[in-house]
C-alpha positions as CSV (number, residue, x, y, z in Angstrom):
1,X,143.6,135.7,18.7
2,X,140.2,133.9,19.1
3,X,137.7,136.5,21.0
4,X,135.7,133.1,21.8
5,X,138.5,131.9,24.1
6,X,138.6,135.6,26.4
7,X,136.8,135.0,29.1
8,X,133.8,137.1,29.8
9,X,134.5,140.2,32.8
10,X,133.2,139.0,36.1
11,X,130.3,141.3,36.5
12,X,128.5,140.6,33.3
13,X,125.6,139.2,34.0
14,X,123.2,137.7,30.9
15,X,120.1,138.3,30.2
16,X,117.4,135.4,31.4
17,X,114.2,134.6,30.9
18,X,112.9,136.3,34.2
19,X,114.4,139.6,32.4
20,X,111.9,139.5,29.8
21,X,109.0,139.0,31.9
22,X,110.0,141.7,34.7
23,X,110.6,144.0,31.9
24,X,107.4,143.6,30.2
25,X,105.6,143.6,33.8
26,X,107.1,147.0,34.4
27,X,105.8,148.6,31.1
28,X,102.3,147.0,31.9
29,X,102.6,148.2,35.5
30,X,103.2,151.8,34.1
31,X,100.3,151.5,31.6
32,X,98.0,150.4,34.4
33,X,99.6,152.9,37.1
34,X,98.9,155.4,34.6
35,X,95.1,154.1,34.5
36,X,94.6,153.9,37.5
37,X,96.2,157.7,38.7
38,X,93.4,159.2,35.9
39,X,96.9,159.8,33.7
40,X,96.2,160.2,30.2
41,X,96.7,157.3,28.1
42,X,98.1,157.8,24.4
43,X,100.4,155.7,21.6
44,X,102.4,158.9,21.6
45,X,102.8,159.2,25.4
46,X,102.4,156.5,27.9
47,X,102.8,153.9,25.7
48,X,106.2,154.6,24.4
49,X,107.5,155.5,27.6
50,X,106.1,152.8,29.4
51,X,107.8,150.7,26.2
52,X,111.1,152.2,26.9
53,X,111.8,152.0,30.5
54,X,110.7,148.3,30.3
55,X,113.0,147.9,27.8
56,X,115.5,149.7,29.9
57,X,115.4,147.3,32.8
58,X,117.1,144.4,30.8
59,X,120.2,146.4,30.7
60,X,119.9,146.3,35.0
61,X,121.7,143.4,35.8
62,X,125.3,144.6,33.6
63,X,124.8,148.7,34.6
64,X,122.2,149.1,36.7
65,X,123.1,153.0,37.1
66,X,123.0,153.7,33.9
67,X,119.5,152.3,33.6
68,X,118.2,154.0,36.1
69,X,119.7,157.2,34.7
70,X,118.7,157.1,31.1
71,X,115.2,155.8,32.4
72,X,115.3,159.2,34.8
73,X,116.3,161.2,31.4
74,X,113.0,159.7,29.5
75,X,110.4,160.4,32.9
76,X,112.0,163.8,33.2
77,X,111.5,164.6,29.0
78,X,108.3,162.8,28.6
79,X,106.9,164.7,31.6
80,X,108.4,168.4,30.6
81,X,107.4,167.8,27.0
82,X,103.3,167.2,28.4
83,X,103.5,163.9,26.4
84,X,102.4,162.2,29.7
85,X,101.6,163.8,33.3
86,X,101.7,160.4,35.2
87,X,104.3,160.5,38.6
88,X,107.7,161.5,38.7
89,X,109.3,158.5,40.3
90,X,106.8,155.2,40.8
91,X,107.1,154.4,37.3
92,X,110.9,154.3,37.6
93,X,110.2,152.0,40.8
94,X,111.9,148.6,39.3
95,X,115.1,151.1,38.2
96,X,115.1,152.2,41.5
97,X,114.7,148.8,43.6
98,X,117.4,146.9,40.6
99,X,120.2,149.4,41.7
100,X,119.2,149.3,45.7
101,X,119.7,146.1,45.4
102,X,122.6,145.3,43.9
103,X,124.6,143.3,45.9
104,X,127.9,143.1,43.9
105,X,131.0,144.3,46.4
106,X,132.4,147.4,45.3
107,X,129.4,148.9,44.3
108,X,127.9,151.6,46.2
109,X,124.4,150.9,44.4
110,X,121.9,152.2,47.3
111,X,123.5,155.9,47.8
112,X,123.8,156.4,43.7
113,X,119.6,155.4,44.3
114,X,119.7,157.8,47.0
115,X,121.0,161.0,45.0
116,X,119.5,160.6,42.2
117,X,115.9,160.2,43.7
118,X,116.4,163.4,45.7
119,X,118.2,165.2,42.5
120,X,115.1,164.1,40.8
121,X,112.7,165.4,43.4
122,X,113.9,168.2,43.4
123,X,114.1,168.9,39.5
124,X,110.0,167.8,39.9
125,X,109.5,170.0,42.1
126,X,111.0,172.9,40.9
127,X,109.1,172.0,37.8
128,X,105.9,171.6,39.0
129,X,105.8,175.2,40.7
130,X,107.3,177.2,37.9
131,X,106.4,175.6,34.5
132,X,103.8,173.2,35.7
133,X,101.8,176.1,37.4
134,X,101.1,174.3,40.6
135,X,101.6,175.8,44.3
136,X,103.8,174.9,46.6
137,X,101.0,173.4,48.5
138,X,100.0,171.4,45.5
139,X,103.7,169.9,44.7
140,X,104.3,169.2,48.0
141,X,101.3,166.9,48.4
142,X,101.9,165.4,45.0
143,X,105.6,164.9,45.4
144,X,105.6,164.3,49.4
145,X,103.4,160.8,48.2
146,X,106.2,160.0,46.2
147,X,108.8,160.7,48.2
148,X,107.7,158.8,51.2
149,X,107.3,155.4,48.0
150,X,111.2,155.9,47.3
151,X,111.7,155.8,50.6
152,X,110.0,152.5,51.1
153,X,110.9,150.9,48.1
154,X,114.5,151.9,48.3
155,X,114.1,150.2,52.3
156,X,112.6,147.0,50.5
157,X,115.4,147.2,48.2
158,X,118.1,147.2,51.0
159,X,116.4,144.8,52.9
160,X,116.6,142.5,49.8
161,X,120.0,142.7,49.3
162,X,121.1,143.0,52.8
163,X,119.4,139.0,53.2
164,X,120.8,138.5,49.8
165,X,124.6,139.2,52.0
166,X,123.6,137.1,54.8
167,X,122.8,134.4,52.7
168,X,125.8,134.9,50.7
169,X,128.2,134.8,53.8
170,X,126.4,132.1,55.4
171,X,126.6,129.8,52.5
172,X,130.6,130.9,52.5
173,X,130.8,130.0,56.3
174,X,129.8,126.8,55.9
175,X,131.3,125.7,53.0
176,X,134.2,127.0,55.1
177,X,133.2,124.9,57.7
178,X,132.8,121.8,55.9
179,X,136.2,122.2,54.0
180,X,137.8,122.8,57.8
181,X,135.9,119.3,58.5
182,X,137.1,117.2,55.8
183,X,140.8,118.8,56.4
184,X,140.0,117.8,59.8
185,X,138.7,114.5,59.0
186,X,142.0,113.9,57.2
187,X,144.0,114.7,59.6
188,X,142.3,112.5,61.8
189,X,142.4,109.6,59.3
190,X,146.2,110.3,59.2
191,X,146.8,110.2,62.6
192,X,145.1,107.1,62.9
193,X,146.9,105.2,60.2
194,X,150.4,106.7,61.9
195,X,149.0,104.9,65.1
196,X,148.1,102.1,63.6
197,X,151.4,101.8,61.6
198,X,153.7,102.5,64.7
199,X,151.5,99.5,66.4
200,X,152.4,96.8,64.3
201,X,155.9,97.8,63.6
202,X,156.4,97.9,67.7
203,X,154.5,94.3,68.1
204,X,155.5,92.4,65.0
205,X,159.1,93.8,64.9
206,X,159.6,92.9,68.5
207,X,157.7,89.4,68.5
208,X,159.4,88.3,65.5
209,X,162.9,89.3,67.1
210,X,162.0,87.6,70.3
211,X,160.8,84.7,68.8
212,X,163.9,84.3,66.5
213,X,166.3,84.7,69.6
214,X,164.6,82.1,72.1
215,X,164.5,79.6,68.9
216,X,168.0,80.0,68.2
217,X,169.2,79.1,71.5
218,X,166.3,76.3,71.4
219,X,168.2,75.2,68.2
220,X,171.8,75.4,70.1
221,X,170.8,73.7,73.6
222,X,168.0,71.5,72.0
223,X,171.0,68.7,72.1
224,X,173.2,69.5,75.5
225,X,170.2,71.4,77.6
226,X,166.6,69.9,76.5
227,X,165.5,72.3,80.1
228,X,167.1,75.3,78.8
229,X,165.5,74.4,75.1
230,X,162.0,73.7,76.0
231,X,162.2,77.0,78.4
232,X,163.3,78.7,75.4
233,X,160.4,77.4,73.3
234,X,158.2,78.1,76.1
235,X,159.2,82.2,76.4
236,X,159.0,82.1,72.5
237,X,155.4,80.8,72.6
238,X,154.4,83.3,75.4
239,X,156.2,86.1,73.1
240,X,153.4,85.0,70.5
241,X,150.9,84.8,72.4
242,X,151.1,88.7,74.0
243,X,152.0,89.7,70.1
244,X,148.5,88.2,69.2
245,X,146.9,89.9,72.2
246,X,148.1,93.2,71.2
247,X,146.8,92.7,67.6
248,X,143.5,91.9,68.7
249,X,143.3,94.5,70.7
250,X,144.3,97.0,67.3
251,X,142.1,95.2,65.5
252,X,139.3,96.0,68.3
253,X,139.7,99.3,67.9
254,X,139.7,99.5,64.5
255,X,136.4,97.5,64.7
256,X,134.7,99.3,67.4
257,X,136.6,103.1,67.7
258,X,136.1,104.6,71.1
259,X,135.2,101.3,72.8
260,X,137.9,99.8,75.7
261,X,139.9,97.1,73.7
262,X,139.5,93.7,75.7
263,X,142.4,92.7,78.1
264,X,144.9,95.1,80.0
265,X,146.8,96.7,77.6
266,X,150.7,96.6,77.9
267,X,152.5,99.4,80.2
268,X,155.0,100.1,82.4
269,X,154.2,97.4,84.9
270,X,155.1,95.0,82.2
271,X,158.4,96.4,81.5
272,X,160.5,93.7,84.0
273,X,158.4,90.9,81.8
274,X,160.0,92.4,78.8
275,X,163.3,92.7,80.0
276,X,163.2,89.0,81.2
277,X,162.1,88.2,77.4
278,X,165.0,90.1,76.1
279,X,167.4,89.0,78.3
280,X,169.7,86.1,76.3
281,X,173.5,84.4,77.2
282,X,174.8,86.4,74.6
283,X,173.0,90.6,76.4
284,X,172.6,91.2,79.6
285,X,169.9,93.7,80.2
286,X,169.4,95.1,83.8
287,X,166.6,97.1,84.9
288,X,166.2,99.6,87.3
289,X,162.8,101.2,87.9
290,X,161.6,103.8,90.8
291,X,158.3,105.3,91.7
292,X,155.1,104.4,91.4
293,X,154.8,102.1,88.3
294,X,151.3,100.9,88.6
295,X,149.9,105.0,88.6
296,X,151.5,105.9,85.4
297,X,148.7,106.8,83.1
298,X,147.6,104.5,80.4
299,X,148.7,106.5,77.6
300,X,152.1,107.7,79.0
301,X,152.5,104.0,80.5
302,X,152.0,102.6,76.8
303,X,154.8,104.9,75.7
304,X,156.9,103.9,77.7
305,X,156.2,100.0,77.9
306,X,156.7,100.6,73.5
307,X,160.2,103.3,73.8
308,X,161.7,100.0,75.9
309,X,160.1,97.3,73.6
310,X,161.5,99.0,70.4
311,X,165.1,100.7,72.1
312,X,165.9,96.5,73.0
313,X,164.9,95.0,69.7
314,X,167.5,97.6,67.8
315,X,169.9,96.5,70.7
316,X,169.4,93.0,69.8
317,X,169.1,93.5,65.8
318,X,171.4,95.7,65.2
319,X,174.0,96.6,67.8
320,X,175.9,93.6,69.0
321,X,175.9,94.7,72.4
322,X,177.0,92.8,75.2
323,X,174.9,94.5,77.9
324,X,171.9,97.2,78.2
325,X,170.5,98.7,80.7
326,X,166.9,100.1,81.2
327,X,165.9,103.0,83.6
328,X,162.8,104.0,84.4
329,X,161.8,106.7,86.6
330,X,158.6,108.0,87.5
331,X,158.0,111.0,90.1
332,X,158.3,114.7,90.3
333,X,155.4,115.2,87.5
334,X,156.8,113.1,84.6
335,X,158.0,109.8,83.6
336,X,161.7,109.3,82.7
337,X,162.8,106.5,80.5
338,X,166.3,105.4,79.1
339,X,168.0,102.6,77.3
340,X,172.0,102.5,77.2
341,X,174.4,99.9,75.6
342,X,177.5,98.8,74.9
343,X,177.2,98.0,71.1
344,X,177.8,99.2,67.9
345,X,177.1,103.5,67.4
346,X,176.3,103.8,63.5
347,X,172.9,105.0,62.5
348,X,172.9,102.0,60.3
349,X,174.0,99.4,62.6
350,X,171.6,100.5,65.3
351,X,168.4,101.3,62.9
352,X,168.3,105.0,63.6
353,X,167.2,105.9,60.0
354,X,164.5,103.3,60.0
355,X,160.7,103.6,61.2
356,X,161.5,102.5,64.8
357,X,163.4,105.7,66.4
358,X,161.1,107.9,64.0
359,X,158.3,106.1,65.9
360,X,159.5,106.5,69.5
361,X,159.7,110.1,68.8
362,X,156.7,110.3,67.6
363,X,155.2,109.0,70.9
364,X,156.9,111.1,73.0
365,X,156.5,114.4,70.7
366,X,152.5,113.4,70.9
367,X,152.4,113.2,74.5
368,X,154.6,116.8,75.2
369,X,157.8,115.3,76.1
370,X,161.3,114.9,75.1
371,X,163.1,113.0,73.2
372,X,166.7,111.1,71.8
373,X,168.7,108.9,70.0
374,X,171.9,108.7,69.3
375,X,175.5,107.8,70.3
376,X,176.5,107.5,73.9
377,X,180.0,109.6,73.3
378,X,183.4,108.3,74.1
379,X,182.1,105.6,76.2
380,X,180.7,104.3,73.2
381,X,177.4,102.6,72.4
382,X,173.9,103.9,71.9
383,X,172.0,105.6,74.2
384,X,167.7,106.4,74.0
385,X,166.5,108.6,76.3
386,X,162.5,110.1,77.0
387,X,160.6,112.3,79.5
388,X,157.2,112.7,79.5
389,X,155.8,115.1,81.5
390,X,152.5,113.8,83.5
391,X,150.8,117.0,85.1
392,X,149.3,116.4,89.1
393,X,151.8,112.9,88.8
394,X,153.2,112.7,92.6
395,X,156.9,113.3,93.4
């Protein structure tokens, strides 16, 4: 097995640059400390041990206990030995503040610092009165000093890593945030295209339906009933010109989102129009609507106005039916809409597995109603039926 090709543990962290030069500031650190407290400074005392727990602190960021123990281990031998009588615990400072600090989870790195800074105050201090010859008074002045620098420097330490948390968990929020936005951003994008798609397969499904009716019986009467042909002709060219109405006012919005598209767009009110489009020799449609048409809102209206649009252009396409009709009531906090016929039942006579019921029950679904397709019973036909529920709507 190739030992190049196992991954390296989690917590290892190399050695940098910065390393080198915080190590080698510690050693000098000690050397000057050690100047500057009147300690005595010798090759075989200070030097080495300033030497070794520099060297130490590049072993912090993989186990920073055990560099703060073993650099304990030296202060405590040095010192008992009388190779050097500089302090107990500044010169282990960086040790102290590396392990405080260490911000990896799992790691209970400030209460290890903690312990052993007491266990090692109180090894000096026992030191100092019995082998070290000083009084109580003496040690405690000495030691007190150094006490009340862990204590600081181990509340730097915390503080450190503490920001080094908030910064950690920030910079997780909002790369949280911004991954929920892009989701969101899809999803937005998504809905807009299933909009957009269920748009022009409502307008240029119907419009081409329409059209293709009123010119067929334009072709059939253009001979016997040139009246009946030119007002054929004349519903087909109105039939185009709503159909381009409606696709400039998509193309508005897709243009300029979250401005009014020009013109009213197409609702209930318009629903008798339709039904006189639709209306041939060959199906009688009859409508009955109740309530308060024009007070529908504009969403729920648009449904609605779309559910009829697309249930008659299956009933003309596909069905064969002889005669629909189209209900539409509005009252009582909701807006009822259904299409019946007399035509053929299959799902693939009547375009139930295409895009067109998928798309009317989309509508509905997105407005909180109700919704179905299917076949009529023993009766026979198809039936489409919707309610959309309009909250504060009158009765």
């Amino acid at each position: 097995m190739d030992r190049s090709a196992v991954p390296a543990p989690a917590d290892v962290r190399p050695v940098r640059p910065v390393d080198w030069l915080l190590a080698a500031g510690a050693a000098l650190a000690v050397l000057a400390g050690s100047a500057g407290l009147g300690a005595r400074l010798d090759v075989a005392g200070a030097l080495p041990l300033a030497l070794w727990l520099g060297s130490l602190l590049l072993t912090r960021r993989r186990w920073p206990l055990a560099a703060l123990l073993l650099s304990v281990q030296a202060v405590i031998v040095f010192r008992t030995s009388g190779l050097t009588d500089a302090g107990w615990v500044w010169p282990l400072s960086a040790a102290y503040a590396a392990l405080a600090a260490d911000d990896r989870p799992g790691r209970p790195g400030l209460p290890w610092a903690v312990g052993v800074g007491l266990t090692e105050l109180a090894f000096a201090a026992a030191w100092e009165t019995t082998a070290g010859g000083a009084t109580s008074r003496e040690a405690l002045g000495s030691l007190g000093a150094e006490a009340l620098w862990l204590a600081v420097l181990l509340a730097a330490a915390t503080a450190y890593r503490n920001r080094l948390r908030w910064r950690t968990e920030l910079d997780r929020r909002l790369m949280r945030a911004a991954r929920e936005s892009d989701l969101e951003a899809g999803r937005r994008i998504a809905e807009a295209r299933l909009d957009i798609a269920r748009e022009l397969h409502d307008v240029v499904g119907h419009t081409l339906t329409v059209v293709g009716l009123h010119l067929r019986v334009a072709a059939e009467a253009v001979d016997d009933s040139p009246r009946q042909a030119r007002a054929a002709i004349d519903t087909a060219q109105q039939v185009r010109t709503e159909a381009v109405r409606d696709l400039r006012a998509l193309m508005h919005v897709l243009r300029a989102p979250g401005e009014a598209p020009e013109g009213p767009a197409a609702g209930v009110p318009e629903v008798a129009a339709l039904v006189d489009r639709m209306r041939s020799a060959d199906l009688d449609i009859r409508l009955d609507a109740s309530g308060d048409l024009a007070a529908v809102p504009a969403p729920v209206s648009l449904a609605v106005h779309r559910i009829v649009q697309e249930a008659l252009t299956n009933t003309v396409r596909h069905s064969g039916a002889s005669r629909a009709d189209v209900v539409v009531r509005c009252g009582d906090g909701r807006v009822e809409v259904s299409l019946t016929d007399d035509g053929r039942t299959p799902a693939q006579a009547t375009g139930a597995s295409g895009h067109g019921v998928r798309g009317m029950s989309e509508r509905v679904r997105a407005l909180g109603g109700d919704f179905f397709a299917g076949p009529r019973g023993e009766a026979g036909g198809w039936v489409v039926r919707a309610a959309i529920p309009v909250p504060g709507f009158p009765p």
